[in-house]
C-alpha positions as CSV (number, residue, x, y, z in Angstrom):
1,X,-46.1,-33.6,8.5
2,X,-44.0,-30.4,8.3
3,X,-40.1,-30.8,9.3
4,X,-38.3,-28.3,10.0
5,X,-34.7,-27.6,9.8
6,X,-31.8,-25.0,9.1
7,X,-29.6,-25.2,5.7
8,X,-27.2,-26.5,6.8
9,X,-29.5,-30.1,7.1
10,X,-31.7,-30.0,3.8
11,X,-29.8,-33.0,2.2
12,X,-30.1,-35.4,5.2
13,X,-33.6,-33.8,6.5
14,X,-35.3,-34.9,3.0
15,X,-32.9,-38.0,2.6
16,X,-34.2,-39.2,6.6
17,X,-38.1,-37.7,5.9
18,X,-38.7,-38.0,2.3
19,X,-40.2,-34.6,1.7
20,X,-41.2,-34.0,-1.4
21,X,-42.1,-30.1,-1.6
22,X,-39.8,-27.7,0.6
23,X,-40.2,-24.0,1.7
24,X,-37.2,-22.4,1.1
25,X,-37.0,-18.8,3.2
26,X,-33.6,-16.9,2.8
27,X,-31.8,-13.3,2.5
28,X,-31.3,-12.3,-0.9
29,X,-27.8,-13.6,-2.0
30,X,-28.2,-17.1,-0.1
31,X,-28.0,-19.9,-2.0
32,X,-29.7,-23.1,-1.4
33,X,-29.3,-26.3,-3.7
34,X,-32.6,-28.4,-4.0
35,X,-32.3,-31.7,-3.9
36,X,-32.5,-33.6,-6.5
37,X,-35.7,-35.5,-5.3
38,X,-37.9,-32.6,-5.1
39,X,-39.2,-31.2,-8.4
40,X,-38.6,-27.6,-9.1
41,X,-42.3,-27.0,-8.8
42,X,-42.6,-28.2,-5.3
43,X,-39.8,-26.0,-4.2
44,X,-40.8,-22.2,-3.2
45,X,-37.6,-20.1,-2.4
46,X,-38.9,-16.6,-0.8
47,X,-36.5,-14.3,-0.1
48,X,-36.4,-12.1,3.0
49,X,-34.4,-11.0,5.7
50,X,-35.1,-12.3,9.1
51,X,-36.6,-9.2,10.4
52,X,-39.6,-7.9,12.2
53,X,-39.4,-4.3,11.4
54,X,-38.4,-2.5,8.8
55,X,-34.4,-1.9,8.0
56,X,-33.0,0.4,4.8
57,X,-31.2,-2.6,2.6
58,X,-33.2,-4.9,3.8
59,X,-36.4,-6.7,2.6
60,X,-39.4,-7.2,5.4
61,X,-41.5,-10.4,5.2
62,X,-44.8,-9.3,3.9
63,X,-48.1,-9.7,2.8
64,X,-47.0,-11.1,-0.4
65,X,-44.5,-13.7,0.8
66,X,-47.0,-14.9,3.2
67,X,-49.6,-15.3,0.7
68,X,-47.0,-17.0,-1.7
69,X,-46.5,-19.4,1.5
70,X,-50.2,-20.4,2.2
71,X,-50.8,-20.7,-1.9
72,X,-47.8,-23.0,-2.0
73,X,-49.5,-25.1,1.2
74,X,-53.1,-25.1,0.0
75,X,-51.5,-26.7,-3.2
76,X,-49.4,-29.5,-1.1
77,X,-51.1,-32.9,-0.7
78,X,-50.1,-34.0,2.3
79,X,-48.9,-37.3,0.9
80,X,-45.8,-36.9,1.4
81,X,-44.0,-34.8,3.8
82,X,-42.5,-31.1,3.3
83,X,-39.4,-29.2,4.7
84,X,-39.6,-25.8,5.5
85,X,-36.0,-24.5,6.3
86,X,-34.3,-20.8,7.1
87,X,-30.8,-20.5,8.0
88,X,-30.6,-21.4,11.3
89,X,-33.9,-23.0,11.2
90,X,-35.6,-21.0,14.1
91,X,-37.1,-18.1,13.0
92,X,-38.8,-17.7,9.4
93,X,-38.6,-21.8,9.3
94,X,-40.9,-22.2,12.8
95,X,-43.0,-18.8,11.8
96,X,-43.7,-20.4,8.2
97,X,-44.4,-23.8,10.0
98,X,-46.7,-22.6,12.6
99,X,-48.8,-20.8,10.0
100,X,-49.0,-23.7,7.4
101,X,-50.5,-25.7,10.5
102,X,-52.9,-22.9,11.3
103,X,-53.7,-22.6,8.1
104,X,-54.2,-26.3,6.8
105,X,-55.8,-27.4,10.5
106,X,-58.1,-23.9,10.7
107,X,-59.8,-25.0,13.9
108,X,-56.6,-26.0,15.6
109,X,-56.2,-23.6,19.0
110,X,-53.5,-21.1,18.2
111,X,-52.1,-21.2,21.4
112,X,-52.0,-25.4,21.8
113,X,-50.1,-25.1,18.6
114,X,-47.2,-22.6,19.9
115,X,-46.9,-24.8,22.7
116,X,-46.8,-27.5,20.8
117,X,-44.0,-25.9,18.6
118,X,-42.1,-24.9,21.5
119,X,-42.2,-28.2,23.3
120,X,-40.9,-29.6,19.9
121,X,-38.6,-26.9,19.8
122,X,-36.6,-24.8,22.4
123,X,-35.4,-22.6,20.3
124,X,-38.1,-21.3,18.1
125,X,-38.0,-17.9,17.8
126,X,-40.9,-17.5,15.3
127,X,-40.8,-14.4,13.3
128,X,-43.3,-12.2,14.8
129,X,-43.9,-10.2,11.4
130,X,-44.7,-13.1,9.2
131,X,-46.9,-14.1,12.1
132,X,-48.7,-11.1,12.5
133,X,-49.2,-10.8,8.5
134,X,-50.6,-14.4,8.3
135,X,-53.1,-13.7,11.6
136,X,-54.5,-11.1,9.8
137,X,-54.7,-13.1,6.5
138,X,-56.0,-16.2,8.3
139,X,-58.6,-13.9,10.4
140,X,-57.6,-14.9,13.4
141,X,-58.3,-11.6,15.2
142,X,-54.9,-11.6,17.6
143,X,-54.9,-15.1,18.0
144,X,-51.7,-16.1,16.5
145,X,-49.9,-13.2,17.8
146,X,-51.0,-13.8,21.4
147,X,-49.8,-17.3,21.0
148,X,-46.5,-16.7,19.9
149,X,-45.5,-13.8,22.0
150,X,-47.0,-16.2,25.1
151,X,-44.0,-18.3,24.4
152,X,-42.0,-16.2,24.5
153,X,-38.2,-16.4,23.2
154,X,-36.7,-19.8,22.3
155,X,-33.4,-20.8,23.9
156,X,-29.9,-19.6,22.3
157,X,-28.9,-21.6,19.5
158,X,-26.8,-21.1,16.8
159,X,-29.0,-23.4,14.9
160,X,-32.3,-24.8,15.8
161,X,-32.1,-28.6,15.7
162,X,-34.5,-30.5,13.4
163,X,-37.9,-31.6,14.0
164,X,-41.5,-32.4,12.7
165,X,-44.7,-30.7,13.3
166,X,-47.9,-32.3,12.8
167,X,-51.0,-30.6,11.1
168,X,-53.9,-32.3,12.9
169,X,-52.0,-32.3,16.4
């Protein structure tokens, strides 16, 4: 199970979920305190901007973040559960979640899946960079982007409110 959430609700996501590993994806110059539960080698911090093309100052999710993020899911058990969290919890956080799943459950329908997330989440707003970066890593030919862009823009939110994704559907 993936749960998804912004900053602001790390400490009573993992307290509530008991994650274990979490997916940290920020601007340079945010700071995010793990909790103390989750070892420093099941935390991955990547740090981008929330961005889908490129901006002087600013740093563009690529290729190397999102291979970073499928290395660091490969690796994760499953036993227990793992938060993946961006600021507000709707773009980078629901991107990086949508790809784990893709990734982890290969012959899960990409589209099924964005509906799934959007049904779980109105405001998702997945990042369409990192999710054009992971279609082409995954070999999905299209698939992911199609998906994504079929649901469109989530709802205004200041911050997405939590929720949990599963892998297998």
């Amino acid at each position: 199970m993936i749960h998804v959430c912004s900053l602001a609700k790390i400490e009573e996501t993992v307290a509530r979920t008991g994650a274990d590993r979490m997916l940290s994806l920020l601007a340079a110059g945010t700071e995010v305190v793990c909790p103390a539960s989750i070892r420093r080698e099941n935390h991955l911090h990547l740090v981008m901007h929330d961005i889908a093309v490129a901006q002087e100052g600013m740093t563009m999710p690529g290729e190397e973040h999102v291979r970073n993020l499928l290395d660091f899911a490969r690796r994760w058990d499953r036993a227990k559960p793992m938060l993946v969290h961006c600021y507000a919890g709707i773009s980078r956080s629901t991107a990086s979640a949508y790809i784990i799943t893709a990734a982890l459950a290969p012959t899960r329908n990409e589209l099924e899946l964005a509906q799934t997330l959007r049904a779980l989440s109105p405001s998702a707003t997945p990042n369409p960079r990192l999710i054009a970066v992971a279609d082409t890593l995954l070999g999905r030919n299209g698939r992911m982007i199609e998906a994504i862009e079929s649901i469109g823009r989530g709802a205004d939110a200041f911050e997405g409110t939590p929720f949990a994704l599963k892998i297998d559907g």
